[in-house]
PDB file of N, CA, C and O in Angstrom:
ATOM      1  N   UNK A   1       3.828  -8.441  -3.605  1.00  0.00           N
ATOM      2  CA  UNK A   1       4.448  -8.687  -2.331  1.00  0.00           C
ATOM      3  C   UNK A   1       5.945  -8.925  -2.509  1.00  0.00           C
ATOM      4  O   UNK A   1       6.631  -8.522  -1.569  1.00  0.00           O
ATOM      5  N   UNK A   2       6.596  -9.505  -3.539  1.00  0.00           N
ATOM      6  CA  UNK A   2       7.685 -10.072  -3.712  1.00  0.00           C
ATOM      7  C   UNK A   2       8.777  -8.092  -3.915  1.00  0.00           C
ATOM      8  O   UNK A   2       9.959  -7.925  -3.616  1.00  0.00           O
ATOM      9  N   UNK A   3       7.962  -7.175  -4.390  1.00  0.00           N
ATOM     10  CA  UNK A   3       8.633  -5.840  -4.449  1.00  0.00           C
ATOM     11  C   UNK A   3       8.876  -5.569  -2.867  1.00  0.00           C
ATOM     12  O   UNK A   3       9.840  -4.984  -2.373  1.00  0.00           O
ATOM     13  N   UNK A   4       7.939  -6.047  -2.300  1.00  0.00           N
ATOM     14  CA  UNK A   4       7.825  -5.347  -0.660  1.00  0.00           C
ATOM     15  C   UNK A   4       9.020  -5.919   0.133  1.00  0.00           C
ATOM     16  O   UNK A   4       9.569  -5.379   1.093  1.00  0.00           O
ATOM     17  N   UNK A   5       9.436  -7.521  -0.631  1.00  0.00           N
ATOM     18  CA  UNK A   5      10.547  -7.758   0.438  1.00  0.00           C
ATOM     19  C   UNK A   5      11.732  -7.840  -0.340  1.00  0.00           C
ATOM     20  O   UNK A   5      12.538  -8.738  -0.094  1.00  0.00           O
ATOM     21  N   UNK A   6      12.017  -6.729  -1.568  1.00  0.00           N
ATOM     22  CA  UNK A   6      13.205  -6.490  -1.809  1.00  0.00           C
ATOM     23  C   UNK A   6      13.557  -5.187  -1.011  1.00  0.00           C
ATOM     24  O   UNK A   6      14.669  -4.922  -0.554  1.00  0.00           O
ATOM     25  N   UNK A   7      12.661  -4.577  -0.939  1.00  0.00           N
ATOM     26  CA  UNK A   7      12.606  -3.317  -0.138  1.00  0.00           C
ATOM     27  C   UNK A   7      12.607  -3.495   1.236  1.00  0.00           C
ATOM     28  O   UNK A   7      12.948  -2.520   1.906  1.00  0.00           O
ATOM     29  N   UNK A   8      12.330  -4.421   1.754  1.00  0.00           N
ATOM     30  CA  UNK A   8      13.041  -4.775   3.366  1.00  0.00           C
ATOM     31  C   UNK A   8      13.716  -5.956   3.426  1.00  0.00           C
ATOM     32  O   UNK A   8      13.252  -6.944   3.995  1.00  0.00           O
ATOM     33  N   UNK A   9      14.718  -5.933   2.914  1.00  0.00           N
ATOM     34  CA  UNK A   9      15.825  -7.507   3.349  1.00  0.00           C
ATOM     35  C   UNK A   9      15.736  -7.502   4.328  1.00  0.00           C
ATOM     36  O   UNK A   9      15.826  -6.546   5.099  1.00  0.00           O
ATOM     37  N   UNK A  10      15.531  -8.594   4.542  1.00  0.00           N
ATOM     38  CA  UNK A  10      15.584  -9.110   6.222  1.00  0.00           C
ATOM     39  C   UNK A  10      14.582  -9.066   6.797  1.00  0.00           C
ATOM     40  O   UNK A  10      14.696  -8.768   7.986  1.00  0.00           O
ATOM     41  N   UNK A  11      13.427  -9.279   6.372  1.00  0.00           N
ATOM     42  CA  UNK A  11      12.305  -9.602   6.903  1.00  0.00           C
ATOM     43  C   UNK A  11      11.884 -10.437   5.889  1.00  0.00           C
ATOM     44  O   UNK A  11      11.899 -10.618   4.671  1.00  0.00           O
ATOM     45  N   UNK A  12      11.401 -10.972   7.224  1.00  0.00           N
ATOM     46  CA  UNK A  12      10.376 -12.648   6.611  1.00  0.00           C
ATOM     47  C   UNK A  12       8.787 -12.334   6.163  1.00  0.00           C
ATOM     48  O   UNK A  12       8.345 -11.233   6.493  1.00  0.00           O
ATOM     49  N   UNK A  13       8.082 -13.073   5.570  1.00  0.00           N
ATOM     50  CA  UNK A  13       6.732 -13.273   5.302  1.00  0.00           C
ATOM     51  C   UNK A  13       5.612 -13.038   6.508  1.00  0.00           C
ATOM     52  O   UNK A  13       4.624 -12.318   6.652  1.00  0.00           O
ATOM     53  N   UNK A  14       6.456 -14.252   7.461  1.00  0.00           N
ATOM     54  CA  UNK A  14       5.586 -14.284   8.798  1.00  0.00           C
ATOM     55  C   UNK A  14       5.269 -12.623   9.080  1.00  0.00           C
ATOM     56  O   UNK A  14       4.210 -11.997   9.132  1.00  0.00           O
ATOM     57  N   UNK A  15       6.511 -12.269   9.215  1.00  0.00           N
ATOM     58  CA  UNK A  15       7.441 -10.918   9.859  1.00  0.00           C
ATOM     59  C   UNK A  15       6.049  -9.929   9.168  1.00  0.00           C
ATOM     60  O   UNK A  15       5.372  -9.182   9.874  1.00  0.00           O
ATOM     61  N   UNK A  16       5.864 -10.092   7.925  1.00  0.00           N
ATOM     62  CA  UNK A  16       5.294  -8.996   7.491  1.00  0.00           C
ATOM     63  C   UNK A  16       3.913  -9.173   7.549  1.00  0.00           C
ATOM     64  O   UNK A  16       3.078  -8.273   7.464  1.00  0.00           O
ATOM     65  N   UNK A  17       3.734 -10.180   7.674  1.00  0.00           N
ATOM     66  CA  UNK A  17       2.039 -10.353   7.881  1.00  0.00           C
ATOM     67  C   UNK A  17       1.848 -10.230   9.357  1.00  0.00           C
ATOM     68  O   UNK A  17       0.729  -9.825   9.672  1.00  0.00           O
ATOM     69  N   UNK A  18       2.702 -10.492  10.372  1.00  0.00           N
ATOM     70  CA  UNK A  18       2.675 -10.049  11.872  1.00  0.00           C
ATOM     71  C   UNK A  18       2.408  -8.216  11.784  1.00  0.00           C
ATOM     72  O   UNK A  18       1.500  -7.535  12.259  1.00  0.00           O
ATOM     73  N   UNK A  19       3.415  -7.895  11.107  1.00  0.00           N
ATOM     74  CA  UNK A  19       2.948  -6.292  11.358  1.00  0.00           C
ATOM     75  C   UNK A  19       1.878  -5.671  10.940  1.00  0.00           C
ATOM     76  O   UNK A  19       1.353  -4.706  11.495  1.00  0.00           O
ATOM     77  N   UNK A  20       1.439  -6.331   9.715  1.00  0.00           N
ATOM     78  CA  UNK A  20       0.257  -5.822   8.798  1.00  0.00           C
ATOM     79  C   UNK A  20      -0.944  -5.837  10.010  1.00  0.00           C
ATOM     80  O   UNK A  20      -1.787  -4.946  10.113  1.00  0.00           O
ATOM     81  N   UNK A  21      -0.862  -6.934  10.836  1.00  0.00           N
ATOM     82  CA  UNK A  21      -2.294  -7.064  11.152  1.00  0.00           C
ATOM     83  C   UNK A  21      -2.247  -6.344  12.403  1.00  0.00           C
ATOM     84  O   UNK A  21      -3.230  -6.280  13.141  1.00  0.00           O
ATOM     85  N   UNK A  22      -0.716  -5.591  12.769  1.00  0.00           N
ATOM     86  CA  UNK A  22      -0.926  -4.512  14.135  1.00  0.00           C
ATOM     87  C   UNK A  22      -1.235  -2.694  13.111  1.00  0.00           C
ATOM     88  O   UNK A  22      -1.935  -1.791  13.570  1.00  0.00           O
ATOM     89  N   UNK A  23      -0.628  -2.640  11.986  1.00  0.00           N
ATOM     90  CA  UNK A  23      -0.353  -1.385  11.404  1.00  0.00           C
ATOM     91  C   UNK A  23      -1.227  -1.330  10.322  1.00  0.00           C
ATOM     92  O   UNK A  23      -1.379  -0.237   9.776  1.00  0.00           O
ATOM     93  N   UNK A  24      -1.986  -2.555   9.801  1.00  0.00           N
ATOM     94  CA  UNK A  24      -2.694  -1.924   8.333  1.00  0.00           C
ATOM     95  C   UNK A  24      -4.572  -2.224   8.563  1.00  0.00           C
ATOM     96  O   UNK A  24      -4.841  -3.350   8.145  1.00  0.00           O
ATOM     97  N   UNK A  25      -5.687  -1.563   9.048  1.00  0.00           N
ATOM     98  CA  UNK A  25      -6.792  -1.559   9.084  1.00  0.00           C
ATOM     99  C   UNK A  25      -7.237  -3.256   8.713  1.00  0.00           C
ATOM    100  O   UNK A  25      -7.717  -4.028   9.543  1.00  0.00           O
ATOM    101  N   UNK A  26      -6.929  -3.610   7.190  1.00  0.00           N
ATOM    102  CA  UNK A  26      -7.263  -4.716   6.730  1.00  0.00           C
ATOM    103  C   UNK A  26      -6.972  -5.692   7.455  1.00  0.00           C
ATOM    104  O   UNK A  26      -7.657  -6.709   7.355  1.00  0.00           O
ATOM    105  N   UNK A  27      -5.775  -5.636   8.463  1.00  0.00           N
ATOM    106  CA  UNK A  27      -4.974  -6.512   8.882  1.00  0.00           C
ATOM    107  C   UNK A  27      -4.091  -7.194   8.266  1.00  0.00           C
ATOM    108  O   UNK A  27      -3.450  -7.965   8.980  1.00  0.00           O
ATOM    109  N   UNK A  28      -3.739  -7.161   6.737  1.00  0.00           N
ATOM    110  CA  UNK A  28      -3.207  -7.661   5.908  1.00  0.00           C
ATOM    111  C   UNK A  28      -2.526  -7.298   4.872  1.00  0.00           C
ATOM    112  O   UNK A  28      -3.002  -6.354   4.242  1.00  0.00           O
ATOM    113  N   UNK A  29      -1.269  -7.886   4.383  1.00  0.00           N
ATOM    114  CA  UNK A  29      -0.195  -6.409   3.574  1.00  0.00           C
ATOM    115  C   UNK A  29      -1.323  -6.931   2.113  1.00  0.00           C
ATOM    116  O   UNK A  29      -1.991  -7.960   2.009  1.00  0.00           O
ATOM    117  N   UNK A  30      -1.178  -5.757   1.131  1.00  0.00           N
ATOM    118  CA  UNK A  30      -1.696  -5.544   0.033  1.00  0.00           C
ATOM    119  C   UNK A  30      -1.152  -7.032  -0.895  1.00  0.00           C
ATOM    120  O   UNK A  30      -0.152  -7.587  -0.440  1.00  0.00           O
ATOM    121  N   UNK A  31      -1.569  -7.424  -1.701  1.00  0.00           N
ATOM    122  CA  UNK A  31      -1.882  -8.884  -2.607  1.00  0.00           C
ATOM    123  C   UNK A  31      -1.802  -8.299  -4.000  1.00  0.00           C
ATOM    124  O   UNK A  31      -2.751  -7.568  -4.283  1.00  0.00           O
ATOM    125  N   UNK A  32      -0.996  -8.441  -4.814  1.00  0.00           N
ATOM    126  CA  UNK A  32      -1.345  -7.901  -6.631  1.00  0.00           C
ATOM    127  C   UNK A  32      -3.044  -8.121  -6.577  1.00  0.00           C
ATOM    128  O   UNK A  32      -3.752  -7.180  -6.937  1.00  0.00           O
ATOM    129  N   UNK A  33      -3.534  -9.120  -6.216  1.00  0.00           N
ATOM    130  CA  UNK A  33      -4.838  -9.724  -6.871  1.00  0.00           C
ATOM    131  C   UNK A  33      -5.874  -8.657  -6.272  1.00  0.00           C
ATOM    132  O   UNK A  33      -7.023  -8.641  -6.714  1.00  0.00           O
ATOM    133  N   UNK A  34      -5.335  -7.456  -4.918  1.00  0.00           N
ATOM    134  CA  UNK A  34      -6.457  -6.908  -4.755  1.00  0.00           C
ATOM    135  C   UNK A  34      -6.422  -5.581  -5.854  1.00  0.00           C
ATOM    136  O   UNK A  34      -7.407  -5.172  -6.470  1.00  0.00           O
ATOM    137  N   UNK A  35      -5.298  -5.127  -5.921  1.00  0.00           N
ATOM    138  CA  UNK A  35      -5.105  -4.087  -7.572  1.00  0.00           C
ATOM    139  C   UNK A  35      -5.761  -4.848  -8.535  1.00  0.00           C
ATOM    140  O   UNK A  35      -6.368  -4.102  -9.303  1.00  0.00           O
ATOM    141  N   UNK A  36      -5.914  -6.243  -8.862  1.00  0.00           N
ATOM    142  CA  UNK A  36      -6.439  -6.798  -9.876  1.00  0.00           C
ATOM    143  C   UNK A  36      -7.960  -6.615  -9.658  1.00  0.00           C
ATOM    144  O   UNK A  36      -8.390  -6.127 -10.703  1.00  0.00           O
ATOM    145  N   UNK A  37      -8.609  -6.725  -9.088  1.00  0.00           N
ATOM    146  CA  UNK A  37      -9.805  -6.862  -8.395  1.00  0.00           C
ATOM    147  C   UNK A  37     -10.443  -5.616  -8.893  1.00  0.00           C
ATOM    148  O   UNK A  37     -11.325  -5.466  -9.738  1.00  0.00           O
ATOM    149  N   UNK A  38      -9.619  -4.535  -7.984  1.00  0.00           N
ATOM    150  CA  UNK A  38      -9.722  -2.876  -8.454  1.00  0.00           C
ATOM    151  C   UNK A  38      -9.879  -2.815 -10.017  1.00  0.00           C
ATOM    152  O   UNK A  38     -10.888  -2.548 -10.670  1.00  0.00           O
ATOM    153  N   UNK A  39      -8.692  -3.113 -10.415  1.00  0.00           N
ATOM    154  CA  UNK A  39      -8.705  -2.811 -12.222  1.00  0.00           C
ATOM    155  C   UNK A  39      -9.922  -3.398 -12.878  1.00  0.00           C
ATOM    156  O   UNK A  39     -10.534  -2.621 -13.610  1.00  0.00           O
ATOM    157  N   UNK A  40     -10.349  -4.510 -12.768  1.00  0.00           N
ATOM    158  CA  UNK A  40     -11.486  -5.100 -13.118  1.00  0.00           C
ATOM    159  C   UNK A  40     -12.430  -4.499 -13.054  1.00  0.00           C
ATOM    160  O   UNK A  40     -13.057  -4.246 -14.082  1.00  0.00           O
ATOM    161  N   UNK A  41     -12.896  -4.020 -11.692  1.00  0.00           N
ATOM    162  CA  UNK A  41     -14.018  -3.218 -11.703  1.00  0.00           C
ATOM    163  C   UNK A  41     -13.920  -1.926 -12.125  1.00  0.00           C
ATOM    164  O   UNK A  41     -15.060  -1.483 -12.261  1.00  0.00           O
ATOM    165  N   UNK A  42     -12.899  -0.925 -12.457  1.00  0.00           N
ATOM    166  CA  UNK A  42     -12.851   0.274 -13.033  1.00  0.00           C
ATOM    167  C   UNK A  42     -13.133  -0.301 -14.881  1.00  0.00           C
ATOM    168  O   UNK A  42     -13.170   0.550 -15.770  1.00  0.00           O
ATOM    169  N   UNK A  43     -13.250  -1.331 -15.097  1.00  0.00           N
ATOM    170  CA  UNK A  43     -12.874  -1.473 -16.473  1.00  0.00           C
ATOM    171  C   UNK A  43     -14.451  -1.899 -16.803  1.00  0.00           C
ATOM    172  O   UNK A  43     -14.916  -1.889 -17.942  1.00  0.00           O
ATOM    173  N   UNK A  44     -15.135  -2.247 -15.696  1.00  0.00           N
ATOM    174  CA  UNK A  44     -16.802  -3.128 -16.016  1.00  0.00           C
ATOM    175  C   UNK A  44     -17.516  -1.873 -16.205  1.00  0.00           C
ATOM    176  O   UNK A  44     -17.115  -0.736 -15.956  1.00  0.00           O
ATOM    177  N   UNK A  45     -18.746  -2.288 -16.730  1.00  0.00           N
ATOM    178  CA  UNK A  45     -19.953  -1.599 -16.733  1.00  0.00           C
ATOM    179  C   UNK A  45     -20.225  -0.780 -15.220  1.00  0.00           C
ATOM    180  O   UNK A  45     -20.517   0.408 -15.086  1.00  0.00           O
ATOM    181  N   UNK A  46     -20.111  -1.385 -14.586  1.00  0.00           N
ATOM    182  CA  UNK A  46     -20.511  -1.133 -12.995  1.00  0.00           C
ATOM    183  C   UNK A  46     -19.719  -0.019 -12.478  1.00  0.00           C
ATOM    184  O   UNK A  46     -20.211   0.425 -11.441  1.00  0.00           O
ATOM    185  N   UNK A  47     -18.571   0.628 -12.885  1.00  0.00           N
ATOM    186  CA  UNK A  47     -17.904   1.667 -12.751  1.00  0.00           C
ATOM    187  C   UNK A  47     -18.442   2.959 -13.952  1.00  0.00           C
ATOM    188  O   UNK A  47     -17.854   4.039 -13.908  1.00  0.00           O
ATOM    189  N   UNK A  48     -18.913   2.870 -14.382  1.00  0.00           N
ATOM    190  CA  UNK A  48     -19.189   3.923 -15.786  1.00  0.00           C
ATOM    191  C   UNK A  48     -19.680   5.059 -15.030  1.00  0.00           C
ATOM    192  O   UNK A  48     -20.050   5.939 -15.808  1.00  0.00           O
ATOM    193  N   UNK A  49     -19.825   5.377 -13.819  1.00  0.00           N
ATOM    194  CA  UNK A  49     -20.094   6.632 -12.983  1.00  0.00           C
ATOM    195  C   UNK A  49     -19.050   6.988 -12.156  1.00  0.00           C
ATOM    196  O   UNK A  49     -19.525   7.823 -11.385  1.00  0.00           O
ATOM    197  N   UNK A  50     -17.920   6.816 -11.902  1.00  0.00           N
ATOM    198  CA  UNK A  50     -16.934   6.927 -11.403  1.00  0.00           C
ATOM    199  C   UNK A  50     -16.024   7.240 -12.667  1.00  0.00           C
ATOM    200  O   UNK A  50     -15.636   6.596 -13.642  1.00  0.00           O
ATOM    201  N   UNK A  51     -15.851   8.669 -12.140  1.00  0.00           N
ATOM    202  CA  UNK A  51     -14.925   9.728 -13.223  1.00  0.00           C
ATOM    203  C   UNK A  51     -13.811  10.862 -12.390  1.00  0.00           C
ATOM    204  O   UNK A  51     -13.947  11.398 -11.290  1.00  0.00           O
ATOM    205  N   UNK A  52     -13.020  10.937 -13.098  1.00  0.00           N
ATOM    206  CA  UNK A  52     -11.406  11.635 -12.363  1.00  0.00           C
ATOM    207  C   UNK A  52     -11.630  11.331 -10.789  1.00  0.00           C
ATOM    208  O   UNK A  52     -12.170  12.073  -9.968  1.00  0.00           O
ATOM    209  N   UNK A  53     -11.186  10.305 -10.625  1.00  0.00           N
ATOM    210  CA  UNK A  53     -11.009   9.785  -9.188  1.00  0.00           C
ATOM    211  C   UNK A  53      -9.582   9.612  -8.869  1.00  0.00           C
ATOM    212  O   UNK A  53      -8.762   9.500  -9.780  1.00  0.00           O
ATOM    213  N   UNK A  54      -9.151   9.577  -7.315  1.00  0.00           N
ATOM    214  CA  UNK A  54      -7.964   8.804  -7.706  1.00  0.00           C
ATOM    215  C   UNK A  54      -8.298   7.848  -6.572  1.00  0.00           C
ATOM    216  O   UNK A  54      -8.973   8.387  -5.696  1.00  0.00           O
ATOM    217  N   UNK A  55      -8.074   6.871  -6.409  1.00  0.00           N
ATOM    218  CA  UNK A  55      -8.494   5.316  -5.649  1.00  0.00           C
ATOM    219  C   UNK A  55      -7.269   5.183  -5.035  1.00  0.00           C
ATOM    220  O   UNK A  55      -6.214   4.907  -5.606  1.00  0.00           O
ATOM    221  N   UNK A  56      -7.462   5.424  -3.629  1.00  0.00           N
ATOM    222  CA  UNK A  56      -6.435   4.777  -2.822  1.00  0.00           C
ATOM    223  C   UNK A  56      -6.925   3.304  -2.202  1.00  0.00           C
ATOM    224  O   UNK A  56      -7.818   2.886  -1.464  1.00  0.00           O
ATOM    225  N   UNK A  57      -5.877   2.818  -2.900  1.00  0.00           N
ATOM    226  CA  UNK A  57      -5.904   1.025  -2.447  1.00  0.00           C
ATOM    227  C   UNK A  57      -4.644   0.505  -1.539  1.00  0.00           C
ATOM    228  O   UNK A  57      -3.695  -0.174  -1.931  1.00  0.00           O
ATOM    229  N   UNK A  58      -4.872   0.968  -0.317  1.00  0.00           N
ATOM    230  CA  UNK A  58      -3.696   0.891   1.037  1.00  0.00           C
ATOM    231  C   UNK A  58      -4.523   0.135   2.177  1.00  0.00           C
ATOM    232  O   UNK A  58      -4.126   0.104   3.342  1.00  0.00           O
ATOM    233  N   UNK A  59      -5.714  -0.476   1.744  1.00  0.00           N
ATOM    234  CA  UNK A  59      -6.042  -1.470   3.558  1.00  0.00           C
ATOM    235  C   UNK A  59      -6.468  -0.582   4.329  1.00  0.00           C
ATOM    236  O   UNK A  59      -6.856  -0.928   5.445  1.00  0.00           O
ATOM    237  N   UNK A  60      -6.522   1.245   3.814  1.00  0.00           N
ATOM    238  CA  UNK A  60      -6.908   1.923   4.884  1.00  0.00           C
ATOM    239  C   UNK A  60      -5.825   2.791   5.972  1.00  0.00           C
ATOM    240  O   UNK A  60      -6.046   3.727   6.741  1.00  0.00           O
ATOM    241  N   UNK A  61      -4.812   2.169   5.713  1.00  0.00           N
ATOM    242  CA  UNK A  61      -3.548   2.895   6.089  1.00  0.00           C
ATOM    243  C   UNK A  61      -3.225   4.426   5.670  1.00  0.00           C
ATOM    244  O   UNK A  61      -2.489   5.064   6.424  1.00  0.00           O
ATOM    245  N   UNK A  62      -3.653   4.944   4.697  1.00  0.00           N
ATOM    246  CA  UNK A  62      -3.521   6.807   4.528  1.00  0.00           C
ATOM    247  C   UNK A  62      -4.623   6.970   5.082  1.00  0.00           C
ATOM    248  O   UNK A  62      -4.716   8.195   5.007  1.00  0.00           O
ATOM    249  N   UNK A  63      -6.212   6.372   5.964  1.00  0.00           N
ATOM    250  CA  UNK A  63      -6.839   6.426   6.461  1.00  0.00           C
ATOM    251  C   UNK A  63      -6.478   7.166   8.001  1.00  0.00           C
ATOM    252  O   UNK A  63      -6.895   8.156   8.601  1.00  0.00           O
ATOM    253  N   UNK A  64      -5.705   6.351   8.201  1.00  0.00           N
ATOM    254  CA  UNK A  64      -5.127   6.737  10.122  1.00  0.00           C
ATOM    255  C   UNK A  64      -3.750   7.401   9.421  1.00  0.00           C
ATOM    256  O   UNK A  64      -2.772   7.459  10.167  1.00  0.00           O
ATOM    257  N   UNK A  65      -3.652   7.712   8.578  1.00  0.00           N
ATOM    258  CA  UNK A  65      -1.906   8.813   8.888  1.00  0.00           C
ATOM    259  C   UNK A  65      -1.874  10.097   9.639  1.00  0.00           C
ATOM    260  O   UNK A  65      -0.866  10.602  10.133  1.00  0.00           O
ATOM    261  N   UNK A  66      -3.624  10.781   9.686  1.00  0.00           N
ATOM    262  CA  UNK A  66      -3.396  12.146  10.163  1.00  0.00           C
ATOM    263  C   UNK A  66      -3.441  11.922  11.654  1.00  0.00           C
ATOM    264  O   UNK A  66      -3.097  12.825  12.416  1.00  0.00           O
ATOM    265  N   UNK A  67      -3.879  10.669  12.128  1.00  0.00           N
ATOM    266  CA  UNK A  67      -4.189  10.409  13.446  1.00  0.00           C
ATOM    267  C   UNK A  67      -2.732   9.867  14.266  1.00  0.00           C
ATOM    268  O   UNK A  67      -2.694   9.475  15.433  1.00  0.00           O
ATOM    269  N   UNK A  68      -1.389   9.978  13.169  1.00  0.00           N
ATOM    270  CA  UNK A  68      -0.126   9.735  13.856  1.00  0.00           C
ATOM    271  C   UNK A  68       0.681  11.025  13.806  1.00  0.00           C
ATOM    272  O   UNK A  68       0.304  11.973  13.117  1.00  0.00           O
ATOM    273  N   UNK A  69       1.834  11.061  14.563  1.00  0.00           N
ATOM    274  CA  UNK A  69       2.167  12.304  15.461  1.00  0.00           C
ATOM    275  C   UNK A  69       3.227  12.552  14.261  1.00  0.00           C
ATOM    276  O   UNK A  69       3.323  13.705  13.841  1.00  0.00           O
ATOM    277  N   UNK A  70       3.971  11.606  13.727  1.00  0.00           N
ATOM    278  CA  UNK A  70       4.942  11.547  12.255  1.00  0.00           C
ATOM    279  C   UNK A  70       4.111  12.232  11.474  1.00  0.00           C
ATOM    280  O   UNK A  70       4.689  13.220  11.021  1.00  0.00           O
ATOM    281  N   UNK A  71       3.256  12.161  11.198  1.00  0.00           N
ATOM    282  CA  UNK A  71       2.354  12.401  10.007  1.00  0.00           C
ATOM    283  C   UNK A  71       2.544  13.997   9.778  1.00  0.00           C
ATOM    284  O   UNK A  71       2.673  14.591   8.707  1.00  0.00           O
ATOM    285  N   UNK A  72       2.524  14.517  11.096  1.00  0.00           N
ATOM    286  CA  UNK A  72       2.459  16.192  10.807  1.00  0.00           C
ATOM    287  C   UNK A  72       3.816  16.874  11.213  1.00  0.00           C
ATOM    288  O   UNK A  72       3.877  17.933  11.838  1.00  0.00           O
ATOM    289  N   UNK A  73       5.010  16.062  10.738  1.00  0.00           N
ATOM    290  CA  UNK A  73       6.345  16.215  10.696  1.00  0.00           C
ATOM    291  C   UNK A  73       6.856  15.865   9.492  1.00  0.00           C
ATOM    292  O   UNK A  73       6.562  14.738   9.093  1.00  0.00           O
ATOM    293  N   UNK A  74       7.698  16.694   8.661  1.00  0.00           N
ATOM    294  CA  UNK A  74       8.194  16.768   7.530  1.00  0.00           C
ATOM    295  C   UNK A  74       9.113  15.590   7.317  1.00  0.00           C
ATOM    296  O   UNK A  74      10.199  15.463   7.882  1.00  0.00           O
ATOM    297  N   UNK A  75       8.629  14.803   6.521  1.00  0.00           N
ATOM    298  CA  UNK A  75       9.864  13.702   5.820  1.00  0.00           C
ATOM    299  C   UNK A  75      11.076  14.151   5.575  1.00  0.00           C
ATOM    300  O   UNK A  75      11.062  15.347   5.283  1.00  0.00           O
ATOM    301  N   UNK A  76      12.400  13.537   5.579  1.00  0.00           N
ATOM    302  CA  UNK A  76      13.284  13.673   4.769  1.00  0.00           C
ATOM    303  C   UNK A  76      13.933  12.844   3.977  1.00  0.00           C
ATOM    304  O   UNK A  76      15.038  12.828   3.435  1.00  0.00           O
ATOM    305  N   UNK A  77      12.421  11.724   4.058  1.00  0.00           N
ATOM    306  CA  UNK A  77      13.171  10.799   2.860  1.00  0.00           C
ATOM    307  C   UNK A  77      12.902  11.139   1.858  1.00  0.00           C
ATOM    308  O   UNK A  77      12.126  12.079   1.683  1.00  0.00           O
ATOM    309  N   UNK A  78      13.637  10.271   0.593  1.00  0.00           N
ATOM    310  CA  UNK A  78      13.683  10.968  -0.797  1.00  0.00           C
ATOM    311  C   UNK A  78      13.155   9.565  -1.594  1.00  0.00           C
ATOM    312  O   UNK A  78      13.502   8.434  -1.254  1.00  0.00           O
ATOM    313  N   UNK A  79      12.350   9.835  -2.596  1.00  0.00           N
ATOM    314  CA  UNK A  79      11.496   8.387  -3.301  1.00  0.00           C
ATOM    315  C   UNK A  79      12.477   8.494  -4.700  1.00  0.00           C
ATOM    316  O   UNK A  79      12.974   9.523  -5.156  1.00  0.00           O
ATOM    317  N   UNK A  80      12.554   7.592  -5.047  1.00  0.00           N
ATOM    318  CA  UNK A  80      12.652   7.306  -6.365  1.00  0.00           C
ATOM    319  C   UNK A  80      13.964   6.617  -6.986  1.00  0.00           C
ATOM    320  O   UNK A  80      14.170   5.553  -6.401  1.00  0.00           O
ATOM    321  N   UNK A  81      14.787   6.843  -7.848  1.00  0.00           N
ATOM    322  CA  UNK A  81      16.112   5.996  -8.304  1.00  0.00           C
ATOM    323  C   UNK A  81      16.608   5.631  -7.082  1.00  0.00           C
ATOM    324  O   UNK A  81      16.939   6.367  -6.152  1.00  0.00           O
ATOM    325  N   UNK A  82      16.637   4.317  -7.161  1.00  0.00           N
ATOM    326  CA  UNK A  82      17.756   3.478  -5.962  1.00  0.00           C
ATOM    327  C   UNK A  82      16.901   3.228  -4.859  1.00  0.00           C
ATOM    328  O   UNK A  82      17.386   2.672  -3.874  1.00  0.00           O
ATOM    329  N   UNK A  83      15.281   3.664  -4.871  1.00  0.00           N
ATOM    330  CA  UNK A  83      14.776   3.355  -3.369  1.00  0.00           C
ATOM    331  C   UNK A  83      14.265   1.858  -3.570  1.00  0.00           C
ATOM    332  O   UNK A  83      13.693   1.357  -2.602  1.00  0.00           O
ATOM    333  N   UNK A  84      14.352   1.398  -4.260  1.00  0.00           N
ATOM    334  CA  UNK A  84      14.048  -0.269  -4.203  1.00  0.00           C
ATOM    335  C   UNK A  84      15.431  -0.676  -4.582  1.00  0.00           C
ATOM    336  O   UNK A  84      15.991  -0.415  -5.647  1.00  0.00           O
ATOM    337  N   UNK A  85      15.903  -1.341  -3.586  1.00  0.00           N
ATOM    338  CA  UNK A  85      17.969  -1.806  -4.617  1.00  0.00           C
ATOM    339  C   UNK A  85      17.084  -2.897  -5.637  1.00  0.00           C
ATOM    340  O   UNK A  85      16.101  -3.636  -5.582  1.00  0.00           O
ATOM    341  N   UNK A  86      17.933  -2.546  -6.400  1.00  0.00           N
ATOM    342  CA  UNK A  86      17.884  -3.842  -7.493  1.00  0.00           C
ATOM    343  C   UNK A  86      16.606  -3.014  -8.541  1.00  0.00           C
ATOM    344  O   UNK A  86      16.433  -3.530  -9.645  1.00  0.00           O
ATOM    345  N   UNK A  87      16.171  -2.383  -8.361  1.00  0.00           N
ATOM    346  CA  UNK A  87      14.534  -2.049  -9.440  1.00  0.00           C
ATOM    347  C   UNK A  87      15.274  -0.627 -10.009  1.00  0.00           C
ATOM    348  O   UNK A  87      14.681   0.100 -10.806  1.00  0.00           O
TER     349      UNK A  87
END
């Protein structure tokens, strides 16, 4: 969480847990501990049937992207060097 609000200065905690619970299925922005959770269980016995996967862990949010009107309009943002200041 602490990456998420270098990447939006100027928003608060409240701020982001207010939006999560209008914009993210879970109602709630993503937690390291739920990637931890994930990793754990890819690493147990209980995963040994789960092979070349790729695991989206988003609350469900790439869930509803095709169901927004952005979604089927070309980005022009650009990812990578400099998109987090400071990282």
């Amino acid at each position: 969480m602490e990456n998420h609000f270098k990447a939006l200065q100027g928003v608060t905690e409240e701020e982001c847990y207010a939006g999560a619970k209008e914009k993210i299925p879970v109602t709630q922005p993503g937690r390291p501990q739920d990637i931890a959770k994930l990793a754990v269980f890819l690493c147990s016995e209980e995963s040994e049937f789960v092979l070349g996967q790729t695991i989206v862990a988003d609350g469900g949010t790439s869930a509803l992207m095709s169901l927004m009107t952005d979604f089927r309009t070309e980005s022009t943002a650009r990812f990578g060097i400099g998109y987090v200041p400071g990282v």
